[in-house]
LUMBA-124239 format. One record per atom (N, C-alpha, C, O): residue in one letter; atom name; z, x, y; residue number from 0. Coordinates in steps of 0.001 Angstrom, whole numbers, plus 524288, in hexadecimal, padded with zeros to 5 digits. Last residue first. Example, Ala and Ser with C-alpha at 12.3 -4.5 7.8 and 13.67 -1.06 7.14 Angstrom:
! residues 2
{mivo S; N; {81BA8; 83232; 7F736}; 1},
{mivo S; CA; {81BE4; 83566; 7FBDC}; 1},
{mivo S; C; {81EBE; 83264; 8001E}; 1},
{mivo S; O; {81F67; 83461; 80472}; 1},
{mivo A; N; {81E78; 83386; 7E9C6}; 0},
{mivo A; CA; {81E78; 8300C; 7EE6C}; 0},
{mivo A; C; {81E78; 83390; 7F31C}; 0},
{mivo A; O; {82111; 8379C; 7F309}; 0},
This chain:
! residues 80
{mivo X; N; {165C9; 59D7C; F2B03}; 79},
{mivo X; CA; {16656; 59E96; F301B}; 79},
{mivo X; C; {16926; 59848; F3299}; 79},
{mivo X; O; {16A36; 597CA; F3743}; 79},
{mivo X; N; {16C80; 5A554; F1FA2}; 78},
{mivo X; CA; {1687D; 5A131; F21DF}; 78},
{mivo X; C; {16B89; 59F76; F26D5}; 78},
{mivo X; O; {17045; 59F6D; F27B1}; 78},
{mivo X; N; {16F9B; 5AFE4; F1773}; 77},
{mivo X; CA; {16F55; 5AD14; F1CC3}; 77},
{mivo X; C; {16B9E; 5AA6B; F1F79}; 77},
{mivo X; O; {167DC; 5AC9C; F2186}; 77},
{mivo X; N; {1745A; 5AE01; F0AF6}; 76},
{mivo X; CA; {1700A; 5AE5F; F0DE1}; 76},
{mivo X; C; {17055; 5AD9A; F13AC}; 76},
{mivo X; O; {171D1; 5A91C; F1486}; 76},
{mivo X; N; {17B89; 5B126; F039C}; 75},
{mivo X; CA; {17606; 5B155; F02AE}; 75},
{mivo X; C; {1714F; 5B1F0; F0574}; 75},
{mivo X; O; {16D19; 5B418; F049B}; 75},
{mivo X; N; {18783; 5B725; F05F7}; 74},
{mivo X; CA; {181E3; 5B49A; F08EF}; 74},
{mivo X; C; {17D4A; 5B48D; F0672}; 74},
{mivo X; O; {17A93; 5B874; F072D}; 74},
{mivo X; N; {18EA2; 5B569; EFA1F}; 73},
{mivo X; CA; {18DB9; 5B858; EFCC6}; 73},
{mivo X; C; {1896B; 5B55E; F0098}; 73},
{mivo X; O; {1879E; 5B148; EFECF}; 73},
{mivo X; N; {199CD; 5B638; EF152}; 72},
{mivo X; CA; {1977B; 5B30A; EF4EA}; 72},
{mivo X; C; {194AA; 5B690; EF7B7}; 72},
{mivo X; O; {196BB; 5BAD6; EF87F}; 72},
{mivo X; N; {19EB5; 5B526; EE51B}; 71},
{mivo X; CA; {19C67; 5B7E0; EE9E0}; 71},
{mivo X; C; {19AFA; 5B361; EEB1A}; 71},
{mivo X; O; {19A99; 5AF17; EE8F7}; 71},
{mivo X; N; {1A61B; 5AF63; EDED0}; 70},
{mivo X; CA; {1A661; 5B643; EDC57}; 70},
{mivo X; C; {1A1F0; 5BA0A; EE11E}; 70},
{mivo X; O; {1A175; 5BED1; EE157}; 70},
{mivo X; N; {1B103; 5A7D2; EDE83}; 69},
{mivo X; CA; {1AD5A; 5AA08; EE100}; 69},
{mivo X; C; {1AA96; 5AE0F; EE04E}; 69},
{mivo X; O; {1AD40; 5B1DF; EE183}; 69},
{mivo X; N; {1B3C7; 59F12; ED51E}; 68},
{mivo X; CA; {1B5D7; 5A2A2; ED847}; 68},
{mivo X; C; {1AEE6; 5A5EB; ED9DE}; 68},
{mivo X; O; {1AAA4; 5A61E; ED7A3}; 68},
{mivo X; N; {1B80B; 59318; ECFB9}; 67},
{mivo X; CA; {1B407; 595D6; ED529}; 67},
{mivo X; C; {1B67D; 599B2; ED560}; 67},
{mivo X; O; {1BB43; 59958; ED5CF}; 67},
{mivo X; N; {1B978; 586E6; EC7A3}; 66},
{mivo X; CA; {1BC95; 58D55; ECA14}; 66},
{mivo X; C; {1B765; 58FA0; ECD49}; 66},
{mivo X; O; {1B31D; 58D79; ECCE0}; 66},
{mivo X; N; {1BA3C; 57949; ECABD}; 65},
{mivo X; CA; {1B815; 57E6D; EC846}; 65},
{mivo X; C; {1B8E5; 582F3; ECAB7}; 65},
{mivo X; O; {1B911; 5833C; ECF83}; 65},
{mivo X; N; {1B9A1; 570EF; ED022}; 64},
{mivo X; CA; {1BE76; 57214; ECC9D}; 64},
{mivo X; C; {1BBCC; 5781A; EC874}; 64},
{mivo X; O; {1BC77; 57965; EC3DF}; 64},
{mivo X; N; {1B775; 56F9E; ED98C}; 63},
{mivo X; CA; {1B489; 56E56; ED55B}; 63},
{mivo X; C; {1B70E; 56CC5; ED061}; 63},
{mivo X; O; {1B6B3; 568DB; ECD9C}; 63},
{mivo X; N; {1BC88; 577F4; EE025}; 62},
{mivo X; CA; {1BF34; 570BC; EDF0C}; 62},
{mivo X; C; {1BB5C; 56DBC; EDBEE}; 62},
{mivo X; O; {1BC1E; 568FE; EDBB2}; 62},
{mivo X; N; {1B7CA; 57F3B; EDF85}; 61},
{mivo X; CA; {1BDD7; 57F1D; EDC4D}; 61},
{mivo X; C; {1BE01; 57889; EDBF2}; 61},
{mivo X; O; {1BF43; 57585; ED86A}; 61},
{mivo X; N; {1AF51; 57C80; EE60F}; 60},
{mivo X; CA; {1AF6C; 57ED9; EDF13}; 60},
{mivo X; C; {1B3D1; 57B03; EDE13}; 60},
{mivo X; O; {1B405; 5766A; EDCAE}; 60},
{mivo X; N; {1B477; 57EB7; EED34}; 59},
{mivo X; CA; {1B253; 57759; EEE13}; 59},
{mivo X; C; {1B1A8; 57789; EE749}; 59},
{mivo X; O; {1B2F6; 5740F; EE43B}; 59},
{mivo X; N; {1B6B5; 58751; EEF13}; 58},
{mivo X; CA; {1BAB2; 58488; EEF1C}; 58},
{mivo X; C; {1B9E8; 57EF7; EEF09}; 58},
{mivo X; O; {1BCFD; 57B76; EF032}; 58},
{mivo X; N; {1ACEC; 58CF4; EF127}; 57},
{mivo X; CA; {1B0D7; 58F1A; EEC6F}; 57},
{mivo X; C; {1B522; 58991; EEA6F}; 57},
{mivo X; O; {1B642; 58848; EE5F0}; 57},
{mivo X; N; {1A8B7; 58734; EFA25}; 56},
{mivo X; CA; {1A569; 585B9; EF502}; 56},
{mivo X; C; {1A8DC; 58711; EF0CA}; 56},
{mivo X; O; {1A905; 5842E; EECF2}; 56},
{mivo X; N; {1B131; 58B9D; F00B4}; 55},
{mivo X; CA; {1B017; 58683; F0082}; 55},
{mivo X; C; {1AC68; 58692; EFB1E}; 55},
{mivo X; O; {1AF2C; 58584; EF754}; 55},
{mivo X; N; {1AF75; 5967D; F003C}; 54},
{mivo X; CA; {1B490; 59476; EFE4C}; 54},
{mivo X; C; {1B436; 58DE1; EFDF0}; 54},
{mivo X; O; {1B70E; 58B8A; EFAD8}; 54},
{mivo X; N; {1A5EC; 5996A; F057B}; 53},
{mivo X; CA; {1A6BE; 59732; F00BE}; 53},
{mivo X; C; {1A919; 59684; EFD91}; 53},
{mivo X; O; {1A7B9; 595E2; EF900}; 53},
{mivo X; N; {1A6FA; 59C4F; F1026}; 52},
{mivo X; CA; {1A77C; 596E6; F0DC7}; 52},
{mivo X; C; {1A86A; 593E3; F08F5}; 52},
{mivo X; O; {1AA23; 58F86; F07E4}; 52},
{mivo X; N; {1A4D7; 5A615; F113F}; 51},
{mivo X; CA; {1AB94; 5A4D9; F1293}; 51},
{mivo X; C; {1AC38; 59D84; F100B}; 51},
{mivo X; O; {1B019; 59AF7; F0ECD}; 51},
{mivo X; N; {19B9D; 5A897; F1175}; 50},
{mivo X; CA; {19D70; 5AA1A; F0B41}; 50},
{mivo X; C; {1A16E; 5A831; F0C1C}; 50},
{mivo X; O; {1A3C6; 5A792; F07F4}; 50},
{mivo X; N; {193D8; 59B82; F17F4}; 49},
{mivo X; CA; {197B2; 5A134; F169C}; 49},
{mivo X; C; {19B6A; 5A2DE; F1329}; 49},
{mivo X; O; {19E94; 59FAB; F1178}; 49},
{mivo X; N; {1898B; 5951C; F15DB}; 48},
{mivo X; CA; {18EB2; 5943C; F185B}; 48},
{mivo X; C; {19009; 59DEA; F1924}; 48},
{mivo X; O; {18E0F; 5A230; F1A1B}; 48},
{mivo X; N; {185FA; 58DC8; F09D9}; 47},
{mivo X; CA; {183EA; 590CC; F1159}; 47},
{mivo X; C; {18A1F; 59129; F1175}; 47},
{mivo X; O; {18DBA; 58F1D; F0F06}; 47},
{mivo X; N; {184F1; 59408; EFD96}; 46},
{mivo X; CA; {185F9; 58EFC; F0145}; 46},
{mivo X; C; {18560; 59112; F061E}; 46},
{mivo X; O; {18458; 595B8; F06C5}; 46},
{mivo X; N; {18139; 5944B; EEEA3}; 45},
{mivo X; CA; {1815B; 593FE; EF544}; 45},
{mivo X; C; {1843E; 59131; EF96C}; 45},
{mivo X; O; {185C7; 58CAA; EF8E7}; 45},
{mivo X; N; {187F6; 59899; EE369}; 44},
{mivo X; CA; {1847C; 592A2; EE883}; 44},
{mivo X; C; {18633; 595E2; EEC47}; 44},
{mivo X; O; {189FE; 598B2; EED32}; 44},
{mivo X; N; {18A74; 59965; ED713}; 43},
{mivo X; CA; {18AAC; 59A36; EDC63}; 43},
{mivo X; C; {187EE; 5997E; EDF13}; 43},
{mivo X; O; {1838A; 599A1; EDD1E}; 43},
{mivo X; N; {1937F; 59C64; ECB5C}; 42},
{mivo X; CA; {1904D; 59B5C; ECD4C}; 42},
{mivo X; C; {18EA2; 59D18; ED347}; 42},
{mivo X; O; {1907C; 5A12F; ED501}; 42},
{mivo X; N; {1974E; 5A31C; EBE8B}; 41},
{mivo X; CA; {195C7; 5A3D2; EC437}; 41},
{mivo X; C; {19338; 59ECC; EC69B}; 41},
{mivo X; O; {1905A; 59C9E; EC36B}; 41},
{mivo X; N; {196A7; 5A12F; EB2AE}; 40},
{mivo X; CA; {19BA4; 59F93; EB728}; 40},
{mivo X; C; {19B57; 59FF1; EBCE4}; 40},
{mivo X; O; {19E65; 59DA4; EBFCE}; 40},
{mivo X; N; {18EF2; 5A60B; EAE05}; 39},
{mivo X; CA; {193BC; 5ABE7; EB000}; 39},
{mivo X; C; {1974C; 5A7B6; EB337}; 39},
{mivo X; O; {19AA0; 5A986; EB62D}; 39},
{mivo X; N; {18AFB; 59E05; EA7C2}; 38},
{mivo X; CA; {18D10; 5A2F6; EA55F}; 38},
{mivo X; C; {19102; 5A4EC; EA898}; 38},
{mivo X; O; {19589; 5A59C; EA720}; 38},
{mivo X; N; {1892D; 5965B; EB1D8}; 37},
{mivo X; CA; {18E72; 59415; EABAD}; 37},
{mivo X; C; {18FCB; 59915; EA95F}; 37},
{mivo X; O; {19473; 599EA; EA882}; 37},
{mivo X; N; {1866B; 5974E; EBBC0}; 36},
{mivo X; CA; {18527; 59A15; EB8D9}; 36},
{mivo X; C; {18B9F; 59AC7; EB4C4}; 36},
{mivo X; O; {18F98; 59D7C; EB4B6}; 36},
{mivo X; N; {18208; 59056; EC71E}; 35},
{mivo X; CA; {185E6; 592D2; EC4C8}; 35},
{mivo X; C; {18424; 593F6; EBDCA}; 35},
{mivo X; O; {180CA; 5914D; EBB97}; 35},
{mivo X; N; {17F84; 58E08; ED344}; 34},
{mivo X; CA; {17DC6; 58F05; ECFFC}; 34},
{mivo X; C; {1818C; 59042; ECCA0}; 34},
{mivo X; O; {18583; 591A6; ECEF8}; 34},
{mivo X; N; {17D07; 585B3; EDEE4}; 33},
{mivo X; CA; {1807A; 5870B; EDC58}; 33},
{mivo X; C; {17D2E; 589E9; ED6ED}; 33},
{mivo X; O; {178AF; 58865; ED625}; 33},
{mivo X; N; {17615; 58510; EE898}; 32},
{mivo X; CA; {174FB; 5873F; EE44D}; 32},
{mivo X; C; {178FC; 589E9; EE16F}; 32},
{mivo X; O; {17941; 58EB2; EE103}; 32},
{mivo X; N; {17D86; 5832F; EF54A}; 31},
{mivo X; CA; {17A44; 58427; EF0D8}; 31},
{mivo X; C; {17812; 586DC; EED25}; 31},
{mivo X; O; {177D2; 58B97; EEDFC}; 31},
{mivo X; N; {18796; 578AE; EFA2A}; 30},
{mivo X; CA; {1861F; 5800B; EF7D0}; 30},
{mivo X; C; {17FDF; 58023; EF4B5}; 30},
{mivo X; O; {17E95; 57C72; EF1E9}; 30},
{mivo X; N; {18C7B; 57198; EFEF6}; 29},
{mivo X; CA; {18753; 574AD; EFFC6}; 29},
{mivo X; C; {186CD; 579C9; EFF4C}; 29},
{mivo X; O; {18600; 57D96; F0222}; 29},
{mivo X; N; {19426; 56C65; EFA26}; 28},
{mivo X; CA; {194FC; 570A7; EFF23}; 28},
{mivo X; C; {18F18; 57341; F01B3}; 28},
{mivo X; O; {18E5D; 5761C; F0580}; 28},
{mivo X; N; {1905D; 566DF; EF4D3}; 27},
{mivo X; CA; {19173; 56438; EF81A}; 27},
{mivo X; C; {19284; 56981; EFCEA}; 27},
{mivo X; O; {191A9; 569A9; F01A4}; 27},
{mivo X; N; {18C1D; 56FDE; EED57}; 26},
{mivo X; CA; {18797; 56AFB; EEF6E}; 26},
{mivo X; C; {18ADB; 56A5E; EF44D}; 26},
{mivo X; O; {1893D; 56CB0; EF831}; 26},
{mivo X; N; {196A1; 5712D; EEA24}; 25},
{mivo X; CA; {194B0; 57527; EECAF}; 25},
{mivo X; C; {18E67; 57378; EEF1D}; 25},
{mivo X; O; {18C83; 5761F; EF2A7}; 25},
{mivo X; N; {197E2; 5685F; EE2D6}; 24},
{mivo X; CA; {19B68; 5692E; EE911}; 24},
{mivo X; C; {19860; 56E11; EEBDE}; 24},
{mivo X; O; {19842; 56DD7; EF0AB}; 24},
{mivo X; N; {1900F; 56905; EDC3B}; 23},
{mivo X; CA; {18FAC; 56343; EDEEC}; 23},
{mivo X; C; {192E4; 5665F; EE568}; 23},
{mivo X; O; {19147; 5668E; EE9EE}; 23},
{mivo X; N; {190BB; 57130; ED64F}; 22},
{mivo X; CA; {18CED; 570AD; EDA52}; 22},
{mivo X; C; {18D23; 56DDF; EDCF1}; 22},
{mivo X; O; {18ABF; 56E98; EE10D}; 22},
{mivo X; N; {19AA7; 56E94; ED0A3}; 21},
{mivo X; CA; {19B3F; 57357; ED532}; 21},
{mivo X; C; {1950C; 5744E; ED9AC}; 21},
{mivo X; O; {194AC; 576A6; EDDDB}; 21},
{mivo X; N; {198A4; 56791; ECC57}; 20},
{mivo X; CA; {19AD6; 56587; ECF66}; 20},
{mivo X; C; {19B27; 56A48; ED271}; 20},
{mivo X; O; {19BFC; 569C8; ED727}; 20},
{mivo X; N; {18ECE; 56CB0; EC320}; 19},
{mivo X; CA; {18DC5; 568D8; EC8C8}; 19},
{mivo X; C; {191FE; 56737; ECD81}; 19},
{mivo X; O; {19045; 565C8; ED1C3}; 19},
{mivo X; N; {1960D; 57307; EBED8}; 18},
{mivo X; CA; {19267; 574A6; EC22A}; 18},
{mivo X; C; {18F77; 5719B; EC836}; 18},
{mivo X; O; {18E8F; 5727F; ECCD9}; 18},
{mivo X; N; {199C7; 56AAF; EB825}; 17},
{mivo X; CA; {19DD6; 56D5B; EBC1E}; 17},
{mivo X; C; {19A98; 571D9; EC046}; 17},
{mivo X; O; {19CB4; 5739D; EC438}; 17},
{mivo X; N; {19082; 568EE; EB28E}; 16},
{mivo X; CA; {1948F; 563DD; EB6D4}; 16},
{mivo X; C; {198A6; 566A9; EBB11}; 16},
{mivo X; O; {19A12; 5654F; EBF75}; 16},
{mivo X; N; {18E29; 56EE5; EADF6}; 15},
{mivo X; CA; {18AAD; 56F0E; EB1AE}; 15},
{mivo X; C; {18C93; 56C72; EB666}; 15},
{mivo X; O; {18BA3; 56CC3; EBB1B}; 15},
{mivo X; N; {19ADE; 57677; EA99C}; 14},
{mivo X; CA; {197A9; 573BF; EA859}; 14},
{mivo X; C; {191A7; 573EF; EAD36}; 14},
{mivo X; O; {190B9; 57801; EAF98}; 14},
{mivo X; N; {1A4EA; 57ACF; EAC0C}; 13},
{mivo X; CA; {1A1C3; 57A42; EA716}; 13},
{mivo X; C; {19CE2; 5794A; EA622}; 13},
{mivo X; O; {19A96; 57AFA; EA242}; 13},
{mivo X; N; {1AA43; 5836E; EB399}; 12},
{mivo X; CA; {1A502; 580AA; EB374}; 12},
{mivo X; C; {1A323; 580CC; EADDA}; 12},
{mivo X; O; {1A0F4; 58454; EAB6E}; 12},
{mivo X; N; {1B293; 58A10; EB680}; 11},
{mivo X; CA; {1B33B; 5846D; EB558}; 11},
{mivo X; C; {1AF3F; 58096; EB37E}; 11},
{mivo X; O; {1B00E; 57C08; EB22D}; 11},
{mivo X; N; {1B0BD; 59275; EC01E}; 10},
{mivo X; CA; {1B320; 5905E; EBC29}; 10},
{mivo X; C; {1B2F3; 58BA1; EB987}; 10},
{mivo X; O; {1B398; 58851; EBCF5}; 10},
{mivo X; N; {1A6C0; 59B8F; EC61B}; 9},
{mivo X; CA; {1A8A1; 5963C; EC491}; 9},
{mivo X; C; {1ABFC; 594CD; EC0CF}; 9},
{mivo X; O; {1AA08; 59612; EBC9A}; 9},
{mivo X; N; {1A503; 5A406; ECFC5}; 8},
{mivo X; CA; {1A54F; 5A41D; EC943}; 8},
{mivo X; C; {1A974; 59E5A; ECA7A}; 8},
{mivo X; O; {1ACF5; 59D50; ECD9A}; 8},
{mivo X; N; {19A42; 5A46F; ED922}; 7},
{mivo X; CA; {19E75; 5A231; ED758}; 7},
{mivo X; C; {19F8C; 5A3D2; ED15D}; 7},
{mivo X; O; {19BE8; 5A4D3; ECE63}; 7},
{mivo X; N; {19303; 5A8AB; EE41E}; 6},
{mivo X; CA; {1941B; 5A82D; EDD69}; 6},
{mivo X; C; {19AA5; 5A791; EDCF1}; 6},
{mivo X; O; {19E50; 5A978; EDF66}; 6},
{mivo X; N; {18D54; 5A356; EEFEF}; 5},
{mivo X; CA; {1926A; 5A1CF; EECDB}; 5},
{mivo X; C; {19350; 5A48F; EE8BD}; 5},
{mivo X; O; {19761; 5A22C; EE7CE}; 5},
{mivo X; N; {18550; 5A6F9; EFB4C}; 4},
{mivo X; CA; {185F8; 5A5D6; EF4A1}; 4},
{mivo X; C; {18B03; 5A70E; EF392}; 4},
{mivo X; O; {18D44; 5AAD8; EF57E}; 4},
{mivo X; N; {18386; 59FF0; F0572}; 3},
{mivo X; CA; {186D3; 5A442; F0306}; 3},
{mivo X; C; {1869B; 5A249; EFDA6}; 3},
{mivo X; O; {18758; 59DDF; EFBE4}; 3},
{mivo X; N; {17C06; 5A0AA; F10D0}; 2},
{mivo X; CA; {17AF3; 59F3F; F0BA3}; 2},
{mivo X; C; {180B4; 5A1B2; F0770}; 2},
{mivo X; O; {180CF; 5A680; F0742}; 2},
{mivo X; N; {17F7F; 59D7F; F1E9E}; 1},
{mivo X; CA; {17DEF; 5A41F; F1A10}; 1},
{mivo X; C; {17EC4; 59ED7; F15C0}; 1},
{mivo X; O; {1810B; 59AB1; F169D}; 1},
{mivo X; N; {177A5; 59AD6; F2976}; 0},
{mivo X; CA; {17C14; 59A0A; F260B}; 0},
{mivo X; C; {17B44; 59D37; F2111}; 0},
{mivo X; O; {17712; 59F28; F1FBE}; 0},
């Protein structure tokens, strides 16, 4: 199954609280190692699967209530 890294530019994030609710759902989806970075607004996590999937993690964001847009995706890794 392939590894795919996410980066994201984020809207809406004041705080550590609004950080945690975007880890909590992307936990539930089983993503990992959310990271994000308050200067440039970027963030971005892992997840198994395929680059065609991660309209699901984009769109579990939005209902966070916080803006997402996509800026790459690519295979990190292929595991057997």
């Amino acid at each position: 199954m392939n590894k795919v890294r996410l980066v994201v530019k984020l809207t809406g994030i004041r705080c550590a609280g609004c950080l945690n609710s975007i880890d909590r759902i992307l936990t539930i989806l089983d993503a990992e190692k959310f990271e994000y970075d308050f200067y440039s607004t970027i963030g971005s996590f892992y997840f198994k699967g395929e680059i065609e999937d991660e309209i699901t993690y984009l769109k579990a964001i939005e209902k966070t209530g916080y803006g997402v847009m996509k800026l790459s995706s690519y295979i990190e890794k292929l595991e057997d």
